[in-house]
VODO-885940 format. One record per residue: x, y negated, z negated of N, C-alpha, C in turn; residue in three letters. Coordinates in Angstrom, 1 decimal, padded with zeros to 4 digits. Layout:
BEGIN
    n.x    n.y    n.z   ca.x   ca.y   ca.z    c.x    c.y    c.z  aa
      X      Y      Z      X      Y      Z      X      Y      Z ALA
...
// end
This chain:
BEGIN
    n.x    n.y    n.z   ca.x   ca.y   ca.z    c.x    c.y    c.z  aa
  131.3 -095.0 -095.9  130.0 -095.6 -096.0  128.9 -094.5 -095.9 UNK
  128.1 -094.6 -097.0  127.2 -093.5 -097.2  126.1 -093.6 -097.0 UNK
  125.6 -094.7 -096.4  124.2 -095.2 -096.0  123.8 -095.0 -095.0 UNK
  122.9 -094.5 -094.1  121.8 -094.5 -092.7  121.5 -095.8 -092.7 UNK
  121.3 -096.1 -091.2  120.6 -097.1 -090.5  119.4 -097.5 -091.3 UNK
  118.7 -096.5 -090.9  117.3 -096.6 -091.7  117.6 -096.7 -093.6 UNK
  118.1 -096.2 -093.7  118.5 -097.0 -096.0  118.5 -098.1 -095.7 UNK
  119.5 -098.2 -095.0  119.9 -100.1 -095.0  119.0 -101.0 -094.6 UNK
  118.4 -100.9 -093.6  117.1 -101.9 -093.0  116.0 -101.8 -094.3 UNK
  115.5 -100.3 -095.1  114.7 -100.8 -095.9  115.0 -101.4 -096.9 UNK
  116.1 -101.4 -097.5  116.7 -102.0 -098.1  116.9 -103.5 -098.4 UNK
  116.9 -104.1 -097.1  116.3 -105.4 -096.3  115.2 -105.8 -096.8 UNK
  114.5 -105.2 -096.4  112.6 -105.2 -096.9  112.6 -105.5 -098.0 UNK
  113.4 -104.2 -098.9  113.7 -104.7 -100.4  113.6 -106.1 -101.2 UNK
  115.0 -106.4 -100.7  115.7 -107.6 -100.4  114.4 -108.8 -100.4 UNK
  113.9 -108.9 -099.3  112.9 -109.8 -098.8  111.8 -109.8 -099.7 UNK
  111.4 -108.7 -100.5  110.0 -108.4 -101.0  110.8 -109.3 -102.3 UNK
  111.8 -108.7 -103.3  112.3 -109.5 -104.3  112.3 -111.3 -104.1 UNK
  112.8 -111.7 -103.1  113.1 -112.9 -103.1  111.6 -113.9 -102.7 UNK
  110.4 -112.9 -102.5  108.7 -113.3 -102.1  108.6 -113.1 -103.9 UNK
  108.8 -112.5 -104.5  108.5 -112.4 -106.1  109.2 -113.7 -106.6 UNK
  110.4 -114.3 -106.6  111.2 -115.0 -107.0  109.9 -116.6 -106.1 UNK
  109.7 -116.6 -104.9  108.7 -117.5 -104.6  107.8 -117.8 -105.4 UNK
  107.1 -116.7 -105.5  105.6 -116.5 -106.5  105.8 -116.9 -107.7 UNK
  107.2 -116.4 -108.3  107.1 -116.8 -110.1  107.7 -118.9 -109.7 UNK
  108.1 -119.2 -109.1  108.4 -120.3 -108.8  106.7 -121.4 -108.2 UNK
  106.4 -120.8 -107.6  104.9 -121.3 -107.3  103.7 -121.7 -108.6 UNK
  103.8 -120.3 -109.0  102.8 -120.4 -110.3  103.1 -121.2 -111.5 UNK
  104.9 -121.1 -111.9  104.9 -121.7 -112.4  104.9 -123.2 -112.7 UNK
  104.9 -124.0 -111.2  104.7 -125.4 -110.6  103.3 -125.6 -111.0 UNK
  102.0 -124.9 -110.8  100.8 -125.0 -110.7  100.5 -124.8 -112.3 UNK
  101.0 -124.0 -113.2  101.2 -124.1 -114.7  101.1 -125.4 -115.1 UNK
  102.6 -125.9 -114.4  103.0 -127.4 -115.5  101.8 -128.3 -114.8 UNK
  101.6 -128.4 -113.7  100.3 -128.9 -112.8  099.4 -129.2 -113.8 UNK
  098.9 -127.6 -114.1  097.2 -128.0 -114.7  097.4 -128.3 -116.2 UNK
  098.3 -128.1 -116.8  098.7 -128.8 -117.7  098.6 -130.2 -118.2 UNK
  099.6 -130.8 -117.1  099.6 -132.6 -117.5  098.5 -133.0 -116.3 UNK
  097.3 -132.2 -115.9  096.5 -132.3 -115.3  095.2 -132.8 -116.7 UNK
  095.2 -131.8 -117.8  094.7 -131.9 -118.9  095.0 -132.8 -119.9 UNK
  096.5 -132.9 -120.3  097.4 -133.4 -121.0  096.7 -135.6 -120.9 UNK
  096.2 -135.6 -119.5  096.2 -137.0 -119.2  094.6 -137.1 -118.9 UNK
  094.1 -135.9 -119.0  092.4 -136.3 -119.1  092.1 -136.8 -120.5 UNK
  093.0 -136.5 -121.5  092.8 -136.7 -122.8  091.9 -135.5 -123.4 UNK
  092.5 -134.5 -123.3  091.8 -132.9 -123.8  091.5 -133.0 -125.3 UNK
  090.8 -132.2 -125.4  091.5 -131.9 -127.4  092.5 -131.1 -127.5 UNK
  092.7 -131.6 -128.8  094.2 -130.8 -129.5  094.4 -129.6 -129.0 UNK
  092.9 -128.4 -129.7  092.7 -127.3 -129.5  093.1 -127.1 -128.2 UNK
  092.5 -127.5 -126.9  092.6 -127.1 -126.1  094.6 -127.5 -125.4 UNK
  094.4 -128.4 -125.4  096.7 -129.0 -125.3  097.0 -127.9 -126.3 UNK
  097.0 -127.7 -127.5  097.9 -126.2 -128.1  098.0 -125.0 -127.5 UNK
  096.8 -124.4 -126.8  096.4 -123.0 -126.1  097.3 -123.4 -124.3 UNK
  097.0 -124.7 -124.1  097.7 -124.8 -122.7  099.1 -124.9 -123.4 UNK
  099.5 -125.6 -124.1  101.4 -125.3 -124.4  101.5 -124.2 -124.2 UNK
  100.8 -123.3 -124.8  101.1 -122.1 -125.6  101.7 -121.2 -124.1 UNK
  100.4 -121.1 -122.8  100.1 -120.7 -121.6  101.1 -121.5 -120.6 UNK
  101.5 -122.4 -121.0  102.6 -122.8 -119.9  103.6 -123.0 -120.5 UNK
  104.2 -122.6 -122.1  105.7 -122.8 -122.4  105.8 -120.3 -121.9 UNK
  104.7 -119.6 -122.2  104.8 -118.3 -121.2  105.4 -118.3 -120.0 UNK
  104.2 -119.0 -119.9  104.9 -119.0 -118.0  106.8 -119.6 -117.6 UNK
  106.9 -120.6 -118.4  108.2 -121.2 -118.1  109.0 -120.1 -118.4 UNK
  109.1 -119.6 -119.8  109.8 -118.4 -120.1  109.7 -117.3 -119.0 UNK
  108.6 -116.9 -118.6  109.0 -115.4 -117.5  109.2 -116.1 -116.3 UNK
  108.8 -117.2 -116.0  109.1 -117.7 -114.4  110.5 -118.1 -114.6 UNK
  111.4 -118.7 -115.6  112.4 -119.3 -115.1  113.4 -117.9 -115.4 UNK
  113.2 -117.1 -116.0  114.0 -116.0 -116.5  113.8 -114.7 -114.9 UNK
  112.9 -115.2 -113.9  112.8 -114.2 -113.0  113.8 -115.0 -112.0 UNK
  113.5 -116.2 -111.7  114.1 -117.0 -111.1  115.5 -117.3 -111.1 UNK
  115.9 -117.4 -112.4  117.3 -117.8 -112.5  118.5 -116.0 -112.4 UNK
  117.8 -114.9 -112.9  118.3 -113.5 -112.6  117.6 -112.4 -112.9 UNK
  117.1 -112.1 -111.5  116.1 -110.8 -110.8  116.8 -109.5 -111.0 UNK
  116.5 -109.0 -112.0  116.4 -107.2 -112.4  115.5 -106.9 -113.0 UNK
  115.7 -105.9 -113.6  114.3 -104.6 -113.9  113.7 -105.1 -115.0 UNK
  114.3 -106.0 -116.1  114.2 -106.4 -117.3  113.4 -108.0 -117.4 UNK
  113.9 -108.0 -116.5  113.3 -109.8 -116.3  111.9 -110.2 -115.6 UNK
  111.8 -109.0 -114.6  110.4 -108.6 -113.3  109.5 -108.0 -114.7 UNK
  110.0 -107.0 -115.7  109.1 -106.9 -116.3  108.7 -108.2 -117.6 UNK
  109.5 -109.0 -117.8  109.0 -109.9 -118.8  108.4 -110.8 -118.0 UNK
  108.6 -111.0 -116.6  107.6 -112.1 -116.1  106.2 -111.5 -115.6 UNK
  106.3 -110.5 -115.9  105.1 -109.8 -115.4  103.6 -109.4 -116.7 UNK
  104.8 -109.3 -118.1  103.7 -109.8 -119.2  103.7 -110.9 -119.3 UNK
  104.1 -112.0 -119.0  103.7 -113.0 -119.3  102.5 -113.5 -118.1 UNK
  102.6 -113.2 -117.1  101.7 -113.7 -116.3  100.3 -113.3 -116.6 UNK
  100.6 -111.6 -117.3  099.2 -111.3 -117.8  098.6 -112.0 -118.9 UNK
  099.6 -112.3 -120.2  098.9 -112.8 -121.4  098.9 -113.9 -121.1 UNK
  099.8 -115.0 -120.0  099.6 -116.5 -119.9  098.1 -116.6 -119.0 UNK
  097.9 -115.6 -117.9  096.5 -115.7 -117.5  095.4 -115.5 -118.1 UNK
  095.5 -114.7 -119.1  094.4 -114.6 -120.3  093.8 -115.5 -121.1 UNK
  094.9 -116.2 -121.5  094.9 -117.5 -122.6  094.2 -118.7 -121.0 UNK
  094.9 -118.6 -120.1  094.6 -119.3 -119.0  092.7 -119.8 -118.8 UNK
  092.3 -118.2 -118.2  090.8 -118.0 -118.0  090.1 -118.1 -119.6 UNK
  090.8 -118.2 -120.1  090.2 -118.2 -121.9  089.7 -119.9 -121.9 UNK
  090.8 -120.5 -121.8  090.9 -122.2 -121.7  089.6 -122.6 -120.9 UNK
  089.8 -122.1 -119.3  088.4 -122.4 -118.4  087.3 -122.0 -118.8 UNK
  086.9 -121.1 -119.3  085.9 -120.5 -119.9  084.8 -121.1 -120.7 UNK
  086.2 -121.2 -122.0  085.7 -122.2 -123.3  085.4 -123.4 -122.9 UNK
  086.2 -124.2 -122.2  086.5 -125.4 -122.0  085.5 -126.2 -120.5 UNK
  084.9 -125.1 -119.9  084.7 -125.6 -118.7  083.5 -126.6 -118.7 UNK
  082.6 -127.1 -119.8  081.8 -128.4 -119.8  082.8 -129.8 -119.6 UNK
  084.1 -129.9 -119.7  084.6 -130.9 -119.4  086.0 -130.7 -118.2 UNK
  085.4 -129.7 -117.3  086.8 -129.7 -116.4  085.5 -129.6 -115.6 UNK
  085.9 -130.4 -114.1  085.0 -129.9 -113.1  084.8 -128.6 -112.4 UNK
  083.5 -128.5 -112.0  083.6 -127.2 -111.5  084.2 -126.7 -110.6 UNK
  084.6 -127.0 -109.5  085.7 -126.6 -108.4  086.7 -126.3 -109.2 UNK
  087.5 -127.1 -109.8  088.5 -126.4 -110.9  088.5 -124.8 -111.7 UNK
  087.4 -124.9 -112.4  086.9 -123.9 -112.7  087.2 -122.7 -111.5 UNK
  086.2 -122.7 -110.8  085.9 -121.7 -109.7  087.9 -121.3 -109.3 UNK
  088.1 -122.4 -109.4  089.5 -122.2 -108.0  090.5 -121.3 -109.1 UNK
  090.4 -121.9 -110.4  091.5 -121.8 -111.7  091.0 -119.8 -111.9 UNK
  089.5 -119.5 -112.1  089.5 -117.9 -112.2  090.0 -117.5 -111.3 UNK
  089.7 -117.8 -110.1  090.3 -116.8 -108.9  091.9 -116.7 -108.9 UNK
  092.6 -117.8 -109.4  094.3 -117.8 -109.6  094.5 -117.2 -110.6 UNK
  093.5 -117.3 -111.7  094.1 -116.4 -113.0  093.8 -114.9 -112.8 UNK
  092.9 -114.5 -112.0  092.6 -113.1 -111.5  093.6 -112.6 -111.0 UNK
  094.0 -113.3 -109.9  095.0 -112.7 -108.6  096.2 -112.4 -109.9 UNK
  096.6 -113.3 -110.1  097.6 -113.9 -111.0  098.3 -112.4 -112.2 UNK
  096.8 -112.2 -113.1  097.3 -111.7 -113.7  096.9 -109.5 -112.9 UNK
  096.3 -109.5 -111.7  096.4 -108.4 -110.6  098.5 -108.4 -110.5 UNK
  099.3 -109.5 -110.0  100.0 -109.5 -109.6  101.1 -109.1 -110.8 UNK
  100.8 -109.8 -112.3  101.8 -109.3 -113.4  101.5 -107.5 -113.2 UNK
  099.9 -107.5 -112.9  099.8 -105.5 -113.4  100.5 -105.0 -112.5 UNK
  100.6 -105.1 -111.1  101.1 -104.9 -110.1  103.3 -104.4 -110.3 UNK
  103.7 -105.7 -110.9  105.0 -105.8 -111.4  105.4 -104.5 -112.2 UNK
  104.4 -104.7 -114.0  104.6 -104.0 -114.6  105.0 -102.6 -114.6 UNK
  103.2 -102.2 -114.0  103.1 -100.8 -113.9  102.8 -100.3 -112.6 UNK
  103.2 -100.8 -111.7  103.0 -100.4 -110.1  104.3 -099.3 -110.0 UNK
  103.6 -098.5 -108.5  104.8 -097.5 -108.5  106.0 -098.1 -107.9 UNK
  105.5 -099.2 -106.5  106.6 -099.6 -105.5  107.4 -100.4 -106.6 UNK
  107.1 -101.2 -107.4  108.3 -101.7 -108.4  109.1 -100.8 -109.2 UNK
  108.6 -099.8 -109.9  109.6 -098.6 -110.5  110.6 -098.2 -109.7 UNK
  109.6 -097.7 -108.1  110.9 -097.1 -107.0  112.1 -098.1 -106.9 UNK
  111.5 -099.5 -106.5  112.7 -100.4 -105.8  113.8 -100.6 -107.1 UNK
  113.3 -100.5 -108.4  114.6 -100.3 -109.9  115.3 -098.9 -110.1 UNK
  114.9 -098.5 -109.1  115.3 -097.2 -108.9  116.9 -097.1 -109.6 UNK
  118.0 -096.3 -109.9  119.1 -096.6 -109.8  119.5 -096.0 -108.8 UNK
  119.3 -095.2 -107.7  119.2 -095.7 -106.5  119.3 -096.3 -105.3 UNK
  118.4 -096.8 -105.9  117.9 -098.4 -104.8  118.6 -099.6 -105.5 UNK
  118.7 -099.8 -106.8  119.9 -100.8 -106.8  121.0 -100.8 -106.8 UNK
  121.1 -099.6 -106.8  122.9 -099.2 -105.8  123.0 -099.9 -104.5 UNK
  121.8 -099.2 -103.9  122.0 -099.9 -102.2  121.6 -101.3 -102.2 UNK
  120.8 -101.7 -103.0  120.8 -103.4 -102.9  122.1 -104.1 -103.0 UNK
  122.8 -104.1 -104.2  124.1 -104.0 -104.9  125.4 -104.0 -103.7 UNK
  125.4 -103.1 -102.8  125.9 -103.0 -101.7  125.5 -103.7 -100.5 UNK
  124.2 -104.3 -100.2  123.8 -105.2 -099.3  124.4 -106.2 -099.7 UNK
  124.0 -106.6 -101.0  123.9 -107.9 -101.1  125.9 -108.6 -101.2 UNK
  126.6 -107.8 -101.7  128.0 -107.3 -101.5  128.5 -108.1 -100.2 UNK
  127.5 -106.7 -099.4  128.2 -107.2 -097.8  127.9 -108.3 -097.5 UNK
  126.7 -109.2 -097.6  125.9 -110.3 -097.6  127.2 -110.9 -097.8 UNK
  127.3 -111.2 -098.6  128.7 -112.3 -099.6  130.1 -112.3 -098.8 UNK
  130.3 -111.0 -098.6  131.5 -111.3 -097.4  131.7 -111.8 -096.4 UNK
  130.2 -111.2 -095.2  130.2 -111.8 -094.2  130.0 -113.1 -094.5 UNK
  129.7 -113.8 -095.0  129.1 -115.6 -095.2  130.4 -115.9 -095.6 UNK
  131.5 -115.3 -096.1  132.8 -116.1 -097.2  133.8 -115.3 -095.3 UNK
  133.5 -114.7 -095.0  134.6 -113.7 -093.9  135.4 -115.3 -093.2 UNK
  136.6 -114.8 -092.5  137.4 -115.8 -091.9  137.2 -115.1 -090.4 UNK
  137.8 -115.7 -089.6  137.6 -115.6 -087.9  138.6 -114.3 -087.6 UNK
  139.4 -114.3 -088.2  141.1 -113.0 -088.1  140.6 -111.9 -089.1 UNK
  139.5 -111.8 -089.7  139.2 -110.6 -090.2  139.1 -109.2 -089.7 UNK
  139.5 -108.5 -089.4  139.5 -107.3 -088.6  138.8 -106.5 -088.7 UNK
  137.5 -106.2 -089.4  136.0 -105.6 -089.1  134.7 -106.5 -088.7 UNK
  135.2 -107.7 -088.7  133.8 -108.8 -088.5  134.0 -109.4 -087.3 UNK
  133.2 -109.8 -085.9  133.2 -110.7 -085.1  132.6 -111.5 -085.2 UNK
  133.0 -113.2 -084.7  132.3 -113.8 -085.1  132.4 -114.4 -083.7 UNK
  130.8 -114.8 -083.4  130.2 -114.9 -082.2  129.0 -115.7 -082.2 UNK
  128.9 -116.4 -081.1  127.8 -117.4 -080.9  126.5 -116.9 -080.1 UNK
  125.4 -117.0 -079.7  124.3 -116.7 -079.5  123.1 -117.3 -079.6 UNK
  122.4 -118.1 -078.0  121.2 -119.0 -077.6  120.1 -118.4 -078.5 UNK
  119.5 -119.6 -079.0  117.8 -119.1 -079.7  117.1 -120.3 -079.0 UNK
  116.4 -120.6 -078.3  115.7 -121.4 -078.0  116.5 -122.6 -077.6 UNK
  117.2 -122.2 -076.7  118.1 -123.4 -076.1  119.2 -123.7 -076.9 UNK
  119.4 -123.6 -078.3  120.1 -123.9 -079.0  121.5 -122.6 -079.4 UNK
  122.5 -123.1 -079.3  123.8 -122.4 -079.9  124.2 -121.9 -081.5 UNK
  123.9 -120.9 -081.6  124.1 -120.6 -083.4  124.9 -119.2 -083.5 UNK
  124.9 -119.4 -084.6  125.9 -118.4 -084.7  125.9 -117.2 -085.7 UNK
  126.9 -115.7 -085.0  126.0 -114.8 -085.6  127.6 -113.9 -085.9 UNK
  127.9 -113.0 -087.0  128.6 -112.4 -087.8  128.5 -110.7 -087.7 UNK
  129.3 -110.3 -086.7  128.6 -108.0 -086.7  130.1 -107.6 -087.7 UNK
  129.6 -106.8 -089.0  130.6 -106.5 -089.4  130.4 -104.7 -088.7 UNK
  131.7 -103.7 -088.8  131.4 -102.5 -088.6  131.6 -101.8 -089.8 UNK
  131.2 -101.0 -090.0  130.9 -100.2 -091.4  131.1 -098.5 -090.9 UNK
  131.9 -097.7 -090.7  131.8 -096.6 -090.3  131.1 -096.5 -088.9 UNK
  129.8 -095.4 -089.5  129.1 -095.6 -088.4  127.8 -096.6 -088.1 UNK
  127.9 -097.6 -088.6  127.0 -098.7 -088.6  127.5 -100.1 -088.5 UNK
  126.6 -101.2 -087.6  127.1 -102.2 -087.4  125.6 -103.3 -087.8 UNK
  126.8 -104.0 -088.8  125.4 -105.4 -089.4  125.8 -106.7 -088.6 UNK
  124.5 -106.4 -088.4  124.3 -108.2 -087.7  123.7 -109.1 -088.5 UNK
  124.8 -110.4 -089.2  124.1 -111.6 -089.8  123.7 -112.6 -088.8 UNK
  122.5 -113.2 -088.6  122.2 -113.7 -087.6  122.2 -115.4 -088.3 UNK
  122.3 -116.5 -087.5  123.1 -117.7 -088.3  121.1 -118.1 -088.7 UNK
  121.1 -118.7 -090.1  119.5 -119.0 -090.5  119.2 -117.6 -091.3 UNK
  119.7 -116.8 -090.7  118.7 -115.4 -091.9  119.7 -115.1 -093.3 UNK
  119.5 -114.8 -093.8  119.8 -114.6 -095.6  119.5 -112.9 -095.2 UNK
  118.8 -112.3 -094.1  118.8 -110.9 -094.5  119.4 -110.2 -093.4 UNK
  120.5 -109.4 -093.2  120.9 -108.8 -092.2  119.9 -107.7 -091.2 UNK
  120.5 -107.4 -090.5  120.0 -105.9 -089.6  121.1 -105.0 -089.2 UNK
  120.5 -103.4 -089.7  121.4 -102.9 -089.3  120.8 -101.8 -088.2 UNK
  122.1 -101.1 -087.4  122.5 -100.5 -086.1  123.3 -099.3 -086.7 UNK
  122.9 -098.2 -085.6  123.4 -097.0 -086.1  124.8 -097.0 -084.6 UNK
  125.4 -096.4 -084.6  126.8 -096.5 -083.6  126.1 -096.1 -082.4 UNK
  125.3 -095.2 -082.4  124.4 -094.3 -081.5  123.2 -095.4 -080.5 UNK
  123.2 -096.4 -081.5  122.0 -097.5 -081.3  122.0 -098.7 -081.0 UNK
  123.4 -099.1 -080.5  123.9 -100.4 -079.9  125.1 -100.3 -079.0 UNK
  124.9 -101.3 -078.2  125.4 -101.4 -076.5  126.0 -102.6 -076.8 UNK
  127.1 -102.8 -076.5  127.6 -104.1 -075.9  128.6 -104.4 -074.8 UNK
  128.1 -104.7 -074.2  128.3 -104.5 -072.9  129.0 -106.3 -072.2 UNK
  129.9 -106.1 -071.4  130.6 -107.8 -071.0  129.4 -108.0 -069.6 UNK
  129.7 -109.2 -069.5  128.9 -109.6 -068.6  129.4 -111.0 -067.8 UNK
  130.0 -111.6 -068.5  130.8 -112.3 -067.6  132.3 -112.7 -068.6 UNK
  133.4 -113.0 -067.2  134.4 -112.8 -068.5  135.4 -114.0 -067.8 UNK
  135.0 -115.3 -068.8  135.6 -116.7 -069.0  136.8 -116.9 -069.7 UNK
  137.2 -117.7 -069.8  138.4 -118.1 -069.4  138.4 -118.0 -071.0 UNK
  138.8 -118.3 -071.7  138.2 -118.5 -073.4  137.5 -117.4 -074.3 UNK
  136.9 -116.9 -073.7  135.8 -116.1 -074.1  135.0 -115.0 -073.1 UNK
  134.2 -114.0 -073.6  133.1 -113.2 -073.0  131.8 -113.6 -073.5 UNK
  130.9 -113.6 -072.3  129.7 -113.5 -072.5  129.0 -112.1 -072.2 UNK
  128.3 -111.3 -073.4  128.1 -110.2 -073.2  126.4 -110.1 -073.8 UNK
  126.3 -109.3 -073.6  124.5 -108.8 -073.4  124.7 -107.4 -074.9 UNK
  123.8 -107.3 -075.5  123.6 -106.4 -076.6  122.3 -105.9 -076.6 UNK
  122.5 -104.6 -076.3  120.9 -103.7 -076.0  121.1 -102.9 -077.8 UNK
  120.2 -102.8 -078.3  119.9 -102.5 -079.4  118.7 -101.4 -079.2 UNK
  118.5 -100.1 -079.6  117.8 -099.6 -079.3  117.5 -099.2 -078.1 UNK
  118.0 -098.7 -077.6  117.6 -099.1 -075.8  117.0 -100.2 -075.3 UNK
  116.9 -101.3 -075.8  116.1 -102.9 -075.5  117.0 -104.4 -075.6 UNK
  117.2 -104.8 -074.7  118.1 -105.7 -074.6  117.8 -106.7 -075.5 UNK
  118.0 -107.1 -076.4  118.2 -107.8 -077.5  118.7 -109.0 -077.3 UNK
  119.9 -109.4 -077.1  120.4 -110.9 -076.8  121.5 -111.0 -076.2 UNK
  122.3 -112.2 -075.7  123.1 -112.0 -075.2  123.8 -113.1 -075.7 UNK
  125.6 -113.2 -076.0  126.1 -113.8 -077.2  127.9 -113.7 -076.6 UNK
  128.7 -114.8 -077.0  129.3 -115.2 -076.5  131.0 -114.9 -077.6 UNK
  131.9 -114.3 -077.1  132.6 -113.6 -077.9  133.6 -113.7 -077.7 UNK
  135.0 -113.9 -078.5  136.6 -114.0 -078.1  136.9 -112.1 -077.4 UNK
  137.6 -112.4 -076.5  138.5 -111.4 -075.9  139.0 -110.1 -077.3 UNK
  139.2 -110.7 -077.9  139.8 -109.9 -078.8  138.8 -109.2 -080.0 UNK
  137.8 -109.8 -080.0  136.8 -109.3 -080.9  136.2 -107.9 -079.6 UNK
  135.8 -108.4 -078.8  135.1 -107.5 -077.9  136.4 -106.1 -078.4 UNK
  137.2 -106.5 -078.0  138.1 -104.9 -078.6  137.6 -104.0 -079.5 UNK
  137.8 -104.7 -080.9  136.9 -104.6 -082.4  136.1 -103.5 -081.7 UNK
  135.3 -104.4 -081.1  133.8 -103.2 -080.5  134.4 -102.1 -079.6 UNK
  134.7 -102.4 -079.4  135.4 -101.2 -078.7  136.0 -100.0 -079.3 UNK
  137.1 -100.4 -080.0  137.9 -099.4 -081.2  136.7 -098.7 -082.3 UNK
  135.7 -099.4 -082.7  134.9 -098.9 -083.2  134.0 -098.2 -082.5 UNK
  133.4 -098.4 -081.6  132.9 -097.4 -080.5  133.4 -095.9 -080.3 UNK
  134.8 -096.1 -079.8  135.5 -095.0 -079.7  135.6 -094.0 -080.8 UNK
  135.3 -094.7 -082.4  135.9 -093.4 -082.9  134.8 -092.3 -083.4 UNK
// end
């Protein structure tokens, strides 16, 4: 394993920032078909229903093509479209705004602004080039990998423990695979892991039941949680510790 603690966690971030893009192209494009049959049922004219098809069959094209599969090729086709579908967009409001009310107006430039800020953003921004890095979708590629195992992993797997752990009164459940010198924690609810350098996690027993350990995990020098574990896994931690 060729990765640092720190690759991996930003990589996370990654992770999280792509799937806030996958949000956004999913939002706007709701608000598209919105002001659409918003128009569509005011009884518009023609002129104006042809320029909105035109502006929301764009948007369907780069929003459902970002949505359905996120790479370098697809972030950039949804990213011209947001610009030229926002153009034609504020073109529509503009021309058109003696028969759309004004709050619409007002609210519709400020979305088509942000809107088409956020396609420039995509296109030609630097943090999007970096994160298509080949690179960085190496290490995504490998997150998201490990992602899929731990969620598919069985209980007798011999690098993963699988272990329970309180959140608010409640019992859920959480997945540490070991990786060399790094250990990921899927935590039960999160879609995005965390990772630990060997140097940077403690696990320590703390009481030891008949069935199971309950043990305490300092992370960082900071006691982090405390989580409930077979006899036999705690080993795992251990063998991996040791080497």
């Amino acid at each position: 394993m060729k990765y640092t603690e720190t690759e991996l966690n930003e990589v996370t971030k990654i992770i999280a920032y792509l799937r806030s893009i996958q949000k956004y192209a999913a939002a706007i494009l709701f608000l598209s078909i919105l002001y659409f049959c918003f128009r569509f049922f005011s009884h518009s004219e023609n002129r104006e229903l042809y320029l909105l098809s035109l502006f929301t069959g764009i948007m369907v094209i780069g929003g459902l093509s970002i949505i359905i599969r996120l790479n370098h090729k697809t972030v950039i086709t949804y990213g011209f479209s947001c610009m030229i579908a926002s153009g034609m967009f504020l073109f529509s409001l503009v021309y058109y705004r003696d028969t759309i009310p004004s709050f619409i107006t007002t609210a519709g430039i400020i979305i088509g602004i942000l809107v088409i800020r956020h396609g420039l953003h995509l296109v030609f921004g630097r943090h999007s080039q970096q994160i298509f890095s080949r690179t960085n979708q190496k290490k995504i590629s490998f997150v998201r990998n490990l992602i899929k195992s731990m969620k598919q992993s069985l209980p007798n797997d011999h690098n993963i423990i699988h272990c329970t752990y309180s959140d608010d009164g409640k019992m859920r459940n959480m997945k540490i695979a070991f990786l060399d010198d790094i250990a990921c924690f899927l935590l039960n609810g999160q879609s995005t892991p965390m990772f630990f350098d060997r140097n940077n996690i403690v696990i320590f027993e703390i009481q030891d039941n008949k069935d199971f350990l309950h043990v305490s995990i300092v992370a960082d020098n900071h006691d982090w949680l405390e989580a409930d574990l077979k006899p036999d896994d705690f080993k795992k931690y251990q063998a991996w510790k040791d080497l």
